[in-house]
C-alpha positions as CSV (number, residue, x, y, z in Angstrom):
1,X,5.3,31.6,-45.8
2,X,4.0,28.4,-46.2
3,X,0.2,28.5,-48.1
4,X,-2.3,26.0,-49.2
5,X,-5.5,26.2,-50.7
6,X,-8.8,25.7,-48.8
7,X,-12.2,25.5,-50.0
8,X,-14.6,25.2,-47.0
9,X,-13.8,25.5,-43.1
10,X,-16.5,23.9,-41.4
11,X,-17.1,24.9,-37.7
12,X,-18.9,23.2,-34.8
13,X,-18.5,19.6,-36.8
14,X,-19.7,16.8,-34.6
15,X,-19.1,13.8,-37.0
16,X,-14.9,14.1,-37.7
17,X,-13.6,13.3,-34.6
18,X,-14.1,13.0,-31.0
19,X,-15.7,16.3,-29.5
20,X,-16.8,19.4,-31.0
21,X,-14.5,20.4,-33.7
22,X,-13.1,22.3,-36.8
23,X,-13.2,20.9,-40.1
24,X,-10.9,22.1,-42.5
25,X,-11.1,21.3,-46.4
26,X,-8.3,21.3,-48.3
27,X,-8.5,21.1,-52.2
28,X,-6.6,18.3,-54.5
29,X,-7.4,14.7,-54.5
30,X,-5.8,11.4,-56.5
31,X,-8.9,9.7,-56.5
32,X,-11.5,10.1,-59.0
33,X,-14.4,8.4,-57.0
34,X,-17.5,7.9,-58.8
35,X,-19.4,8.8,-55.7
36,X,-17.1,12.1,-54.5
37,X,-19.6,14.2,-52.5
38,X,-17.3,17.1,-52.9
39,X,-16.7,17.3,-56.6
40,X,-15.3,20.7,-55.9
41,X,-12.3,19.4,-53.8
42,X,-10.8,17.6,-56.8
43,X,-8.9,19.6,-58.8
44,X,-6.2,21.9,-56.6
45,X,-6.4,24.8,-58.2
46,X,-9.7,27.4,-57.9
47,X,-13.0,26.5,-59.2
48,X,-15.8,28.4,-60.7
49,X,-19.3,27.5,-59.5
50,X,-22.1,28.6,-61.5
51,X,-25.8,28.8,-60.0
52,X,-28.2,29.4,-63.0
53,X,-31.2,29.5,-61.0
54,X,-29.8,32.7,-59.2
55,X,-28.8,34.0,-62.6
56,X,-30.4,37.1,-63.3
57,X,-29.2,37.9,-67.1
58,X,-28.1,41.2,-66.5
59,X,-24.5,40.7,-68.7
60,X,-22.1,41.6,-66.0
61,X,-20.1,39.2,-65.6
62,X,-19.1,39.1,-69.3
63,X,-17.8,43.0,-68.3
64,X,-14.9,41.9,-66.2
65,X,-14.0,38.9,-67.8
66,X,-10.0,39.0,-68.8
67,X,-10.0,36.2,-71.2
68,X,-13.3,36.8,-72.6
69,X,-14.6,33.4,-71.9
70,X,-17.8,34.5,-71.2
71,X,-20.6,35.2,-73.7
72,X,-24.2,35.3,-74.3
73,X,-25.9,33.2,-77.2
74,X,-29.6,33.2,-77.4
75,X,-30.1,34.0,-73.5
76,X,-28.0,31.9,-72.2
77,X,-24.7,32.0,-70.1
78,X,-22.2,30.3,-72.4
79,X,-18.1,29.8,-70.6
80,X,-15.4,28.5,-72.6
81,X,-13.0,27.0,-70.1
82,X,-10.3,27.3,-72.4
83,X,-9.9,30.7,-72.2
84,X,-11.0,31.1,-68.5
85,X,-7.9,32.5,-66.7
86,X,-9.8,32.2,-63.3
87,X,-9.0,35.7,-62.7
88,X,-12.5,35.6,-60.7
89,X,-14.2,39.3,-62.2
90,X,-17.2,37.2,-62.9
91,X,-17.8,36.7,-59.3
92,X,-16.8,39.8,-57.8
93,X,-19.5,41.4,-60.6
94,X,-22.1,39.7,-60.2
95,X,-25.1,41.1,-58.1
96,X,-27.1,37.9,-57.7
97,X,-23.9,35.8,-56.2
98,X,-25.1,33.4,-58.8
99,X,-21.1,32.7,-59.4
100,X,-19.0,32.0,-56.8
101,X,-14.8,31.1,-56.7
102,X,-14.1,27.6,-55.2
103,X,-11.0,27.8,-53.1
104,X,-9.4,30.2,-50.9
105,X,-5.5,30.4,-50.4
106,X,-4.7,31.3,-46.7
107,X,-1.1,30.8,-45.0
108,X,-0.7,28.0,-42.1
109,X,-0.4,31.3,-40.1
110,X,-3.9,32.8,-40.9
111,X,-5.7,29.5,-40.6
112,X,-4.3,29.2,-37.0
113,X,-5.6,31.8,-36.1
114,X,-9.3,30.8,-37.6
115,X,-8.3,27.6,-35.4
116,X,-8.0,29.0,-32.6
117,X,-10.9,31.1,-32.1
118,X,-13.2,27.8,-31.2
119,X,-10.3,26.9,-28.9
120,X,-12.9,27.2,-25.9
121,X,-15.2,24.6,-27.8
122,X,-12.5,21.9,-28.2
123,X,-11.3,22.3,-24.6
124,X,-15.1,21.7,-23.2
125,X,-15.9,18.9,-25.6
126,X,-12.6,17.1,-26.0
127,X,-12.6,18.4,-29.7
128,X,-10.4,19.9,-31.9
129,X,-9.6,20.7,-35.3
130,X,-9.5,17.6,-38.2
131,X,-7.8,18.0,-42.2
132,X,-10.4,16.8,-44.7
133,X,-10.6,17.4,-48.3
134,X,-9.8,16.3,-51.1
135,X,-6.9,14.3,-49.9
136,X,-5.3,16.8,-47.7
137,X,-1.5,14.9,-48.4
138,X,-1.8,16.3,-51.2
139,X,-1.2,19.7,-49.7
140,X,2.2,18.3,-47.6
141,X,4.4,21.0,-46.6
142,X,1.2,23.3,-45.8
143,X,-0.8,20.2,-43.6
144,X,2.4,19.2,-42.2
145,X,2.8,23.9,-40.7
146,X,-0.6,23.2,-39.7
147,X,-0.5,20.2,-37.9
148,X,2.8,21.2,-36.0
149,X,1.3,24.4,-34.9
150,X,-1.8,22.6,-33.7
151,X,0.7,20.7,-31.6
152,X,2.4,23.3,-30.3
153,X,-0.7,25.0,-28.8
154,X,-2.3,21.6,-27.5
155,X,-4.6,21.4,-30.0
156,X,-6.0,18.0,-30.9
157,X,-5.4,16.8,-34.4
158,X,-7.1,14.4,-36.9
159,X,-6.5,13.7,-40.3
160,X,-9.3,12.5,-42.6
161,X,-7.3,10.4,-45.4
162,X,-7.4,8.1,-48.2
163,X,-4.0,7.1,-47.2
164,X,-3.6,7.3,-50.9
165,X,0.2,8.7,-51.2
166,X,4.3,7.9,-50.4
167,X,5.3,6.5,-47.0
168,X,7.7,9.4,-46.6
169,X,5.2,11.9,-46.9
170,X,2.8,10.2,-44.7
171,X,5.5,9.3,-42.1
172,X,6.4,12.9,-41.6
173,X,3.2,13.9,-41.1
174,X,2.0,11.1,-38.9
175,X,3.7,12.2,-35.8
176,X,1.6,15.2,-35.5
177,X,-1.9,13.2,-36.0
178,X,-3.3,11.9,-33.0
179,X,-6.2,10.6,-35.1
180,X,-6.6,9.2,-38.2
181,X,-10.1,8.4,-40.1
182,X,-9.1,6.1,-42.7
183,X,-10.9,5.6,-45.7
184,X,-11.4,2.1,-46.8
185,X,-13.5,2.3,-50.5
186,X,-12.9,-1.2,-52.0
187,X,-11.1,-4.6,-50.9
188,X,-10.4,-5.9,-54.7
189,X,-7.5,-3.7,-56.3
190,X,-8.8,-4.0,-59.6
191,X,-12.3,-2.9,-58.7
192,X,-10.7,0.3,-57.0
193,X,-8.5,1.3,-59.8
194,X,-11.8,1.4,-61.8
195,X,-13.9,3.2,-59.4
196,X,-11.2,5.3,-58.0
197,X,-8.5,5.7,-60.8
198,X,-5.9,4.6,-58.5
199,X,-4.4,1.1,-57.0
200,X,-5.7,0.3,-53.4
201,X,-2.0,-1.4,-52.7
202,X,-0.3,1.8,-50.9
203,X,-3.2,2.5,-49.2
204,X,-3.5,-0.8,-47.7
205,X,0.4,-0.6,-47.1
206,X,0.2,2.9,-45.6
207,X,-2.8,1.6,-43.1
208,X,-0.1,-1.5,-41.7
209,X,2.5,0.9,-41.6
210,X,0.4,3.3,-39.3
211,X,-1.0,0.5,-37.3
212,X,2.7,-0.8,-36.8
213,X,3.5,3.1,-35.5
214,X,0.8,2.7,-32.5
215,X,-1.4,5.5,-34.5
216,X,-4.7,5.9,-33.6
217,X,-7.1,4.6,-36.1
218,X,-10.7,4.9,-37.5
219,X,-11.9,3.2,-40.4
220,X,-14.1,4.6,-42.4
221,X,-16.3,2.9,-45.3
222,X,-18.7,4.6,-47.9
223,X,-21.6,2.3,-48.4
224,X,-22.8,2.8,-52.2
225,X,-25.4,0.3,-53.0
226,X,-24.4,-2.5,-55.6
227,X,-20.8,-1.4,-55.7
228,X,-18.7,-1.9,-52.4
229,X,-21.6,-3.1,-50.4
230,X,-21.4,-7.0,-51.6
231,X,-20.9,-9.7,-48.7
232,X,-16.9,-10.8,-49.9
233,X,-16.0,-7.6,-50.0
234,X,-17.3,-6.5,-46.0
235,X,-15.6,-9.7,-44.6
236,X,-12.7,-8.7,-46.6
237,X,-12.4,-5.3,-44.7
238,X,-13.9,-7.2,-41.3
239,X,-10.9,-9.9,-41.9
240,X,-8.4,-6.8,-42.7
241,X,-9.1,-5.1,-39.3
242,X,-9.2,-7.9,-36.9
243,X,-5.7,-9.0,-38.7
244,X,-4.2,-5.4,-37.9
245,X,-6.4,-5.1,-34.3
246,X,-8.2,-2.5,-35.1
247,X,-11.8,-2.6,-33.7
248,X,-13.5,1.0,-34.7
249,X,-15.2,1.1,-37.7
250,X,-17.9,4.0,-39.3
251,X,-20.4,3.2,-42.0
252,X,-21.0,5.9,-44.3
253,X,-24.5,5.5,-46.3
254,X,-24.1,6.9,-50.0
255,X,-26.0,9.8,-50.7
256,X,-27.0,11.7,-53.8
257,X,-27.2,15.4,-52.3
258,X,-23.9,16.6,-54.4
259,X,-25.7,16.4,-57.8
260,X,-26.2,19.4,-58.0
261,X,-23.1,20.6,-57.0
262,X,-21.5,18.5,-60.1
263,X,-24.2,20.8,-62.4
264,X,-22.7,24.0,-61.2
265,X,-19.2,23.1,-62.0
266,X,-20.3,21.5,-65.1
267,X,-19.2,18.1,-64.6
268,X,-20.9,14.8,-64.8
269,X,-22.0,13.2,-61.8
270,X,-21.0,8.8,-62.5
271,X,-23.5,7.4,-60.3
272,X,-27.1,9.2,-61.0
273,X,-29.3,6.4,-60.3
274,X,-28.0,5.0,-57.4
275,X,-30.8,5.3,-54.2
276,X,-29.1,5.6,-50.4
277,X,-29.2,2.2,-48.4
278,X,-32.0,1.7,-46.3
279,X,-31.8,1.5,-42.8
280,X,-32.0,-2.6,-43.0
281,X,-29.3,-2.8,-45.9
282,X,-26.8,-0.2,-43.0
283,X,-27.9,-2.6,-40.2
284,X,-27.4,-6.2,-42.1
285,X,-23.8,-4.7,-42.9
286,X,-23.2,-3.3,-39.4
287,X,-24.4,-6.8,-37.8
288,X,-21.8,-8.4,-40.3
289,X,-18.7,-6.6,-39.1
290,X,-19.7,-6.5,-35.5
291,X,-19.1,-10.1,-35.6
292,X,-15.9,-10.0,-36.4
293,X,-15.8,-8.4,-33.0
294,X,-15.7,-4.4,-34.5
295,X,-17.2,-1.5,-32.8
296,X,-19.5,-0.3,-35.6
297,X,-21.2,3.0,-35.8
298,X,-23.8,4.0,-38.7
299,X,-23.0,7.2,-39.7
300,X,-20.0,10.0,-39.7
């Protein structure tokens, strides 16, 4: 059986694809963005996600705890990640769900069948079910089960990628994606490695590839004030697009709302101070790549 590892399904999504669809999140990503809004989706393996304000300090997740990771000094809920075999006892024991396991594994067979039960919704609205993460390539051989299956029951498909991987393991899974939403972070290669970690060359590489297949393409662009939102670097992607013909493009303002979510996994978030565009800043961009002749739309 094939298996992957999912850490949200998201139903009745309106902003990943045409209609009313499913939005499945797959963990594992190669990009280290400063601005990820889903810290949790980095790493592939499972997660533990502590909420100290539902903490009630009654000890008993230190009871189950295998590799004794878990202790109590002064008070306070101390974890030593070294010795944390993820066995997930703290979670299972604690009465205030103030711990919770990020990521669920589930076989391409058992996450049809969570597909299909909102098959009614996708026929009425023209919807269907999109791959989000993370960087769902990352997962291959499980996307690639999924995907077919979609297929084979009519069911449309959309994959929401960074495009960040090889050609062959794109290729193979491009001819069971009817949509792609294609992330586009920076223009300048040396500015992505640093806010990224990785080269924006096979990205750019893998979009012309996909556009030379006929696929079916959405950009999409993060907007995070003072770092991708500078005029060279929107006529960059406006010149990019009307070289490979591609007119639809989706502006996604920055937001701060997964702070908090980087405190419960006990990471650090890179970009604390950093406000959402306004409304003018979104529209003075928008009007910018609309006259490159784009179809531009604010939002997801």
């Amino acid at each position: 059986m094939t298996i992957g590892t999912i850490f949200n399904i998201q139903k009745y999504a309106i902003h990943d694809g045409p209609g009313i669809r499913t939005t499945v999140f797959l963990k594992g990503c190669p990009l280290n963005c400063w601005w990820c809004h889903n810290p949790e989706s980095q790493s592939i393996q499972q997660e533990i996600l502590f909420s100290p304000d539902k903490c009630i300090g009654c000890g008993d997740c230190y009871k189950g705890c295998i590799g004794k990771a878990i202790s109590s000094i002064q008070g306070q809920r101390i974890k030593d990640n070294n010795k944390c075999s993820l066995c997930g006892n703290c979670a299972i024991n604690c009465p205030a769900e103030a711990i919770e396991m990020i990521g669920k594994t589930m076989t391409a067979e058992d996450l049809m069948k969570e597909i299909e039960k909102d098959r009614i919704f996708y026929e009425e609205s023209g919807g269907g079910v999109t791959f989000s993460g993370g960087e769902p390539l990352m997962q291959s051989e499980f996307l690639h089960e999924v995907l077919h299956r979609c297929r084979e029951v009519e069911i449309h498909t959309a994959l929401d990628t960074s495009g960040y991987s090889s050609w062959e393991i794109l290729s193979k899974i491009s001819s069971h994606v009817e949509l792609f939403l294609y992330d586009i972070k920076h223009m300048n290669d040396q500015k992505h490695m640093a806010l990224t970690g990785v080269s924006n060359r096979p990205i750019l590489d893998n979009l012309k590839k996909l556009v030379a297949e006929g696929k079916r393409i959405w950009i999409r662009v993060p907007i995070i004030p003072g770092i991708n939102d500078d005029d060279q670097n929107i006529a960059e992607i406006g010149s990019l697009m009307d070289s490979l013909k591609l007119r639809e493009i989706y502006l996604l303002p920055y937001h701060n709302i997964a702070m908090d979510k980087y405190r419960r996994l006990g990471k650090t978030y890179g970009l604390p101070d950093i406000q959402t565009p306004s409304d003018r800043c979104m529209n003075e961009i928008a009007q910018n790549l609309k006259s490159c002749g784009l179809k531009v739309r604010i939002g997801g």
